[in-house]
N, C-alpha and C positions, 0 to 999 in steps of 0.2 A: 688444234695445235695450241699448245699452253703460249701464253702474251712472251715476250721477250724478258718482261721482270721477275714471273716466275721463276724459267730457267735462271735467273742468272744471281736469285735468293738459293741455292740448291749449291754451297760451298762443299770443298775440297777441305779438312783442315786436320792440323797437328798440334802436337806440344812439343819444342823444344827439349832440351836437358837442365835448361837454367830456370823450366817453369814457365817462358812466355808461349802468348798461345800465339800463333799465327794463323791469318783467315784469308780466304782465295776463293776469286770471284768462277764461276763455269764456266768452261769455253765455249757450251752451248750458247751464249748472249753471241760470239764471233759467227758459229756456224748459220743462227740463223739471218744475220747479215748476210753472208754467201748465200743465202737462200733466196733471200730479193731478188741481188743481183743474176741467179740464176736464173727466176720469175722474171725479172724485165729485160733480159738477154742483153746484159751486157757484159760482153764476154772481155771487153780491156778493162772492165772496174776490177771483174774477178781475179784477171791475172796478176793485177798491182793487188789486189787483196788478199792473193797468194804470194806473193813475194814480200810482200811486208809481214807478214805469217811466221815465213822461213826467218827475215832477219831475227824479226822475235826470239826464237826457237835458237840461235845461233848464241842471241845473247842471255840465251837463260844458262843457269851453275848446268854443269853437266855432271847431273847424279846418276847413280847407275840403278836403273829399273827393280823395281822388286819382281819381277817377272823373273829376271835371269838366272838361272840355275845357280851362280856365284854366288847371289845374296841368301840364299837359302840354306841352313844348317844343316847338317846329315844328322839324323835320328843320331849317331854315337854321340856326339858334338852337343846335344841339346841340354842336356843336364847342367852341361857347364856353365851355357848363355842363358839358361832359364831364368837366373837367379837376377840376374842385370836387364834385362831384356826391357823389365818397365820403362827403365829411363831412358831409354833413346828414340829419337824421332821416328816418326812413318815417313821416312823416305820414296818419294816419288818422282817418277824418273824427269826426267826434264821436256821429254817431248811431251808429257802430259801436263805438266803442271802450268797451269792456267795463270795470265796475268794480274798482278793485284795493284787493282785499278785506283786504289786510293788508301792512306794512312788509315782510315778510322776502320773499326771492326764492323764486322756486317752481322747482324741479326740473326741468329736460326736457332732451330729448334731441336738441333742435335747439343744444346747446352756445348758447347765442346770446353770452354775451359776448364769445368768439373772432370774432365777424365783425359789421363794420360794414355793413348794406345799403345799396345804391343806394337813391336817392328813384326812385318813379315817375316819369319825364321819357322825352324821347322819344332825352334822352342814354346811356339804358339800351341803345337800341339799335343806334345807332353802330359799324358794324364799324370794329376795330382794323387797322393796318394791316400793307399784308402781311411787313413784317419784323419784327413783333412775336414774340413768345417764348413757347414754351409756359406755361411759367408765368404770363407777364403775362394771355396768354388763358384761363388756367383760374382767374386771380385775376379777372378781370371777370365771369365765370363766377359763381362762388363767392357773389362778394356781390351779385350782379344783383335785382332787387327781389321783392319777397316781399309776402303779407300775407295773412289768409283769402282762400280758393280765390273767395267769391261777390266780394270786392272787388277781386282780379286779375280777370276775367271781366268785371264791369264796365267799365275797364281798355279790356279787348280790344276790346269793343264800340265804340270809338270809330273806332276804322280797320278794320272788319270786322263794320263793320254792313248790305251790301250782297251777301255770301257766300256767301245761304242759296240761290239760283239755280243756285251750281255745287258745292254739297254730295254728300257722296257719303250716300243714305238707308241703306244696309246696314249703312255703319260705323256711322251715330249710331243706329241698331235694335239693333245688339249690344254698343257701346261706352258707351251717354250715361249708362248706370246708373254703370258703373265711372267717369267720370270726375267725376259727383256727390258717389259716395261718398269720393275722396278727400279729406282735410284735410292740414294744409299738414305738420304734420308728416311725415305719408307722403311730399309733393312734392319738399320738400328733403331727405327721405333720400335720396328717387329722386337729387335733383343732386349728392347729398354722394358718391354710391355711384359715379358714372358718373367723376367727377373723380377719384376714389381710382384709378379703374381704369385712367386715363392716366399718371398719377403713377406707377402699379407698372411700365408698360411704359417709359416713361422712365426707370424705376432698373435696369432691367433690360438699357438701350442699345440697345431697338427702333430711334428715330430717329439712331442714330449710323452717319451714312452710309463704307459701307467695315468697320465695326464688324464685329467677330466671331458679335452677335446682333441685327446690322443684317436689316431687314424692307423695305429700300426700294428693293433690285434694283438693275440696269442696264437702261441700251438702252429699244427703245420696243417694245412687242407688242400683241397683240388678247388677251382672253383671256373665252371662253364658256364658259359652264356646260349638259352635255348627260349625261342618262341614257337609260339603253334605248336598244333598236335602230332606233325610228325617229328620236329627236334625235339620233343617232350620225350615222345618214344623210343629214339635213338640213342639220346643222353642216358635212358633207364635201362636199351639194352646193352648199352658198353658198359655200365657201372655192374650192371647183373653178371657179364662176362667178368671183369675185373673184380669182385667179390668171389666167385664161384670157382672161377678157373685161374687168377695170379693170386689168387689170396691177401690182396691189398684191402689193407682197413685205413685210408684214410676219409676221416669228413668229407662230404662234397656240400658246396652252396651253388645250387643253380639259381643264377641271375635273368630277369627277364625283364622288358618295359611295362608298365601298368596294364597296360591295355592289352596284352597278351597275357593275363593270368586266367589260367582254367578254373572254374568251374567249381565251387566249396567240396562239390558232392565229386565230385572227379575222382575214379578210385585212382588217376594218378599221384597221387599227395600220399595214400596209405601205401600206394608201391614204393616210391622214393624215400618213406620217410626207412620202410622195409631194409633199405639199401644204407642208409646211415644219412641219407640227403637229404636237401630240402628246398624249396622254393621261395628264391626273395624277391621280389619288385626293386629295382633301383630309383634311388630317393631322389635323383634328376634327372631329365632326359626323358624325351618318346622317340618313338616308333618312325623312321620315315618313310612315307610308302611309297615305294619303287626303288627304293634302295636295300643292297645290305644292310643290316645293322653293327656294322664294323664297331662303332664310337660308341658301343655299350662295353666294351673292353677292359680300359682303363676304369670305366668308371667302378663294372662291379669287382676288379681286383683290389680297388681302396675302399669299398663300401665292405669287403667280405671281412671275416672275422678275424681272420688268419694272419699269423705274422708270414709264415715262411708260404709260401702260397705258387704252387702247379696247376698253369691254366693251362685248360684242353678245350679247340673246336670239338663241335659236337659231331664231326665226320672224320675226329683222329681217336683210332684206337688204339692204347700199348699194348704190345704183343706178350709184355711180362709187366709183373709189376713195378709201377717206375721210383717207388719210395727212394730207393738207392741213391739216387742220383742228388739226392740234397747232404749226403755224405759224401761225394766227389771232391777231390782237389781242390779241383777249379771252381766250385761255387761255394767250398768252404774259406777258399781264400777270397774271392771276389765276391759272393752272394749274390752272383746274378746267371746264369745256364741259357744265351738264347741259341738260337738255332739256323742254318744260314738257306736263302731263297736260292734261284736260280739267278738274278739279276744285281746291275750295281749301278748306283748312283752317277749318273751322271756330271762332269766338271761345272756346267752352266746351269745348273740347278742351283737356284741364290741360297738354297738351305746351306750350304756350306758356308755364307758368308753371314749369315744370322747366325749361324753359331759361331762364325770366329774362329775357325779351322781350316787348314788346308784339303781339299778333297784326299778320299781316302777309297785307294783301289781296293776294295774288299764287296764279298759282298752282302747283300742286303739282307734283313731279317724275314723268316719264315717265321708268323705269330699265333701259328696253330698248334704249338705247348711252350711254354715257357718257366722255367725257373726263378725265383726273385723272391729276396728276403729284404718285407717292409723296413726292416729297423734299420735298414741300412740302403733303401733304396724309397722309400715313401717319397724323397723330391722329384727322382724322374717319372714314376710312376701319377704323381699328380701335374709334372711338365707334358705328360703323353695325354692325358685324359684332358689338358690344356687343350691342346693342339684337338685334340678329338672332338669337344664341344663344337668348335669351329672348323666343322670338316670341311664345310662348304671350301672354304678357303687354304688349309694346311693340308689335305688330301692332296693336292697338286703338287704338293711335296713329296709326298707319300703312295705310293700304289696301297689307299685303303689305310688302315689302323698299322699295318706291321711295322712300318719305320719308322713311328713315331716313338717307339721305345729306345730304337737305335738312336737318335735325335738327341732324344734327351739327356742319356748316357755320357753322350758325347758331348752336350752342353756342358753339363757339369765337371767333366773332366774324368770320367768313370771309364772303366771297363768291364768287361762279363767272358767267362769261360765260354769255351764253343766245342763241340763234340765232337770226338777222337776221329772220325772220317767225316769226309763230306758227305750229303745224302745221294742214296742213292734212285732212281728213278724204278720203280715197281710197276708192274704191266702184267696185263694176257699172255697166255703161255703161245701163242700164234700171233706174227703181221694180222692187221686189216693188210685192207685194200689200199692203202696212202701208204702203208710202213711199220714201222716198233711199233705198238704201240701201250706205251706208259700211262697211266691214271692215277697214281700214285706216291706224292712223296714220302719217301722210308728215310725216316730220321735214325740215327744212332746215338748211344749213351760214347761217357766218355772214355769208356777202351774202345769205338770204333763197334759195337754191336749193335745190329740193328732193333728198336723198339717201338718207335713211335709210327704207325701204319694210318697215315693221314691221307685218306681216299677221297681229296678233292673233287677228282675230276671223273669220276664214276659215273656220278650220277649223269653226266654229260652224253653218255654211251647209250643212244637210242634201242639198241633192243642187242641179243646172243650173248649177256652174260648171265653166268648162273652156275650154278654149284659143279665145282671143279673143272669153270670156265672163268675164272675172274682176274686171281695171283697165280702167275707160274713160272716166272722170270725176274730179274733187276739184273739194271746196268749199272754199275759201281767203277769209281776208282779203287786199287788194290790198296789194302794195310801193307805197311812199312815195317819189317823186322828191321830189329839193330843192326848195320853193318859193321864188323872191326874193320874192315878195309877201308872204311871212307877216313880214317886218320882224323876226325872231329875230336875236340875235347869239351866234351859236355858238361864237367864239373861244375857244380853249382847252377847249373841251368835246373828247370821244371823239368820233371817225366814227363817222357809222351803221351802218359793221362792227364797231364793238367795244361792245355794248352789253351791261351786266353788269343783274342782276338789280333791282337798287335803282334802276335808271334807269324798272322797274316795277311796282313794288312800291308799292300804297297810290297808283297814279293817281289822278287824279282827273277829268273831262269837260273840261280843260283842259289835262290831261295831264302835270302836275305832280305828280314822284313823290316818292319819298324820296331819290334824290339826281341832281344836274343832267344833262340829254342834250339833244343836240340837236333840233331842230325836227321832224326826219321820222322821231325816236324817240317824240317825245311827241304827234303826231299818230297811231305806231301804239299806242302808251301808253293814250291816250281810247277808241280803237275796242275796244280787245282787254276792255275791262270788260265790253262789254254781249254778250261770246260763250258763247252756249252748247250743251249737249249733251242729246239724250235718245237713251234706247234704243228700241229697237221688235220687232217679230215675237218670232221665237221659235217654239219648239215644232215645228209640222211647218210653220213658215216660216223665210227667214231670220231669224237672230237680228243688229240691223243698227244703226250709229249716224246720228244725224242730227244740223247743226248749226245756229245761229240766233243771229239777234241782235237784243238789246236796245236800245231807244235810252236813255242812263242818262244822258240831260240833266236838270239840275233844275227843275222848272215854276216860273213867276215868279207874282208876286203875280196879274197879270192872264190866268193862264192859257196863258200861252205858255210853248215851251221854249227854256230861256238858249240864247241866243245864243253857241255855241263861239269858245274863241282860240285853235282850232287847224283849217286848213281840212283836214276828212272828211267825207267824204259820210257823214249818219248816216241815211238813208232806204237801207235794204236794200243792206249796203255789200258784205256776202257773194257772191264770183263763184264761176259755175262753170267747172271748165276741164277741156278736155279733157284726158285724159292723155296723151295723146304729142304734148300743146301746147310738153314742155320735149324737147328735141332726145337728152337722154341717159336720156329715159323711154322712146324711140320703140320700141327694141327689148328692154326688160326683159321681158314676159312672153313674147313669143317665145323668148326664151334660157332663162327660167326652166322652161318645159317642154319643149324641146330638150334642157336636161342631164336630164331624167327628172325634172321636180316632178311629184306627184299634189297637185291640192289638196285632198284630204280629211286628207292628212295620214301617209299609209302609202304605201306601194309603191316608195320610194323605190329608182329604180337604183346601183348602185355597179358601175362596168366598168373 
């Protein structure tokens, strides 16, 4: 247990409107007085120490909570307050706000008179827009809202009170300790540290394109991450497919740790290079053994050559060629394409308050292809590979590398296009013995077609798959035609091809997000809340996913459920489809074991 003067070095504090700072002792120094007296049982000290408590609390201002849904701005409302929002105080409610036990200011290490916070409002979360300035971004950054960890938290709850259905249990079993015990002084060192670290690679002329110690490349490539000789060979037969049968010519740079490079004479090197690829070592970082190598990611996306750069795991195949997709709407106006998981972030996960955001019901990144154009995204891409060095520690944020792109994104004030449907779950044309069973997430480009055939969880399938036993089904939400019926007026909104993140983020059963889309966005907006995931089998069965949905209409007085303003079918909207119901699915797994796949994951041919 930390002494009593720790706690009570660990202030509360703001800035005025007129510029003064004001500083505020913990009420931790109170609590742990009651803790004595609970230790020496004396149970009439405690109740006089409770009732002089309460008088306290009676005579403190009575401000109203930032918790309360009243202090918080609706998304419409934010544009207007964003512009003022610096100069007014962090308001905190009164039953929190701690005694200040003496005139003189108290020492700490959150500097605070240097920085003016945001208020809580929903103007905090407002992306900046895209020709905004590093600086301006890491100045939004910087004073973004603050305040004890349990009163950010509450906070989050307001928009991510619905979340706990698509949570990931592992993370909050090895993570919910660590993010209790942080205090906020720890939080904003965490943001003070991560802004420093953009700042030095700006003095340094990372982002000066053309620059001498420019990091933003040319041209457009692929670039995977593959160690050992079976991801060698995997990586060489998906590139052999995508040269031979989608006719895709772009560069590939396959990144790997030092210590996994093959062999001079290896005729892998003469096959690869065959293919237009080539093999680099990344110039930091090893290998950690017993781990994935997630936090090789970031690094060889800024080390690869490429300005405009499509990362693929080396167990995600496209079914067609994905060039296209850096000509989409969405990544022509945003220059960033991610792609969405099964799961979402949790309220009390303190990443939300290191970045200075309110939580965001959306959900989380799938980082088994990605889209991203350095010239215009090199900060978060080296904010992720930030957090990645130090996975030990930022991983408990993160299930693995994928959110830390999310993360930083949303640091900066950025957003990124998302793909015209959600994915769908791909599986055996038959039940196991547990149920569905899915092995595969089928990503789609931005009209909603499926391309990206990311076969995670294959390899997990102990034994009975095999040629024209592998793909024979997906479970999909339905695409959305225009309805004239639904009386929307879309003008000036984004096509249904170009739908960026905010169009879903913080839906709601009416399908109104955090910021405007059109009619057959916001009908797939309502549906995509109530989707979810479980695991199954395992052990000496498939290990396998399943998907399912919720109806997350809200019950009315009389017992019914509201009436939607957006026409979905919300009775079992979930279809199943065949898989070679789409025309350029018809022949993928006959081609994929035609060039030599084994699906167990070895034996890979190379001729």
């Amino acid at each position: 247990m930390l002494p009593e003067k720790e706690y009570s070095e660990l202030p509360i504090h703001s800035r005025d409107s007129s510029g003064g700072s004001t500083y505020y002792r913990s009420t931790r120094g109170l609590v742990l007085r009651h803790a004595r007296f609970i230790k020496l049982g004396s149970w009439a000290l405690l109740g006089l120490g409770a009732l002089g408590w309460l008088w306290l609390l009676a005579a403190s201002s009575e401000e109203q909570a930032p918790g309360d849904a009243s202090s918080v701005v609706r998304p419409a409302d934010a544009q207007s307050s964003s512009g003022s929002s610096s100069s007014k105080p962090l308001q905190l409610p009164s039953w929190l706000t701690p005694l200040r036990w003496d005139s003189s200011p108290t020492t700490s290490d959150l500097d605070a008179p240097s920085i003016s916070y945001q208020p809580f409002s929903a103007a905090a979360n407002v992306p900046l827009p895209p020709e905004a300035t590093l600086q301006e971004r890491l100045e939004a950054w910087r004073t973004a809202p603050t305040s004890e960890p349990a009163t950010f938290v509450k906070w989050n709850q307001e928009t991510c009170w619905d979340v706990q259905s698509n949570q990931i249990n592992d993370q909050l079993h090895k993570s919910s300790e660590l993010w209790a015990s942080m205090n906020q002084s720890e939080i904003l060192g965490r943001r003070f540290a991560m802004i420093a670290e953009l700042e030095r690679h700006a003095s340094e002329g990372a982002f000066e394109v053309g620059g001498g110690r420019s990091l933003v490349g040319e041209g457009r490539g692929m670039v995977m991450t593959a160690g050992g000789a079976d991801n060698l060979k995997r990586v060489a037969l998906h590139l052999h497919i995508m040269r031979n049968y989608h006719n895709n010519t772009l560069p590939c740079e396959i990144f790997h740790f030092p210590s996994e490079a093959p062999e001079l004479l290896d005729p892998i090197h003469a096959h690869l290079a065959g293919l237009n690829a080539k093999l680099v070592p990344v110039a930091m970082g090893e290998k950690v053994e017993g781990r994935k190598s997630f936090h090789i990611k970031g690094q060889a996306m800024i080390e690869s050559s490429f300005r405009e750069v499509l990362y693929l795991d080396s167990d995600n195949l496209p079914a067609m060629d994905p060039e296209y997709i850096f000509d989409s709407p969405g990544y022509t106006r945003l220059g960033a394409f991610f792609y969405p998981d099964y799961w979402k972030t949790v309220p009390h996960n303190q990443i939300w308050h290191i970045l200075g955001i309110q939580c965001r019901d959306e959900w989380e990144m799938e980082a088994g292809q990605l889209f991203i154009d350095k010239a215009q995204h090199l900060d978060a891409l080296l904010l992720a590979r930030y957090m990645m060095i130090d996975w030990e520690f930022w991983f408990n944020f993160s299930d693995g590398d994928k959110d830390t792109f999310r993360y930083a994104m949303l640091a900066l004030r950025k957003r990124w296009a998302v793909p015209g449907r959600y994915m769908a779950a791909a599986g055996l044309p038959r039940n196991t013995l547990s149920g569905w069973c899915g092995h595969t997430m089928l990503q789609h480009d931005h009209k909603g077609e499926p391309i990206f055939v990311h076969y995670n969880l294959l390899k997990q399938i102990p034994s009975g798959v095999y040629k024209g036993f592998t793909w024979g089904r997906h479970k999909m939400l339905p695409d959305f035609p225009p309805d004239p019926d639904e009386g929307f007026d879309d003008s000036g909104l984004p096509s249904k091809d170009d739908v960026d993140a905010d169009m879903l983020a913080d839906a709601d059963y009416m399908g109104r997000a955090l910021s405007p889309a059109p009619e057959v966005v916001r009908r797939r907006a309502a549906l995509e809340r109530g989707m979810r995931m479980r695991f199954h089998g395992g052990g000496n069965s498939a290990f396998c996913t399943d998907v399912y949905h919720e109806d997350i209409r809200p019950i009315t007085d009389d017992g019914e459920e509201a009436e939607p303003a957006v026409n979905v079918k919300w009775d079992d909207p979930i279809v199943e489809v065949k898989w070679d119901s789409f025309e350029h699915l018809k022949d993928f797994e006959e081609n994929w074991y035609k060039e030599g796949k084994n699906a167990k994951g070895t034996g890979y041919q190379i001729s």
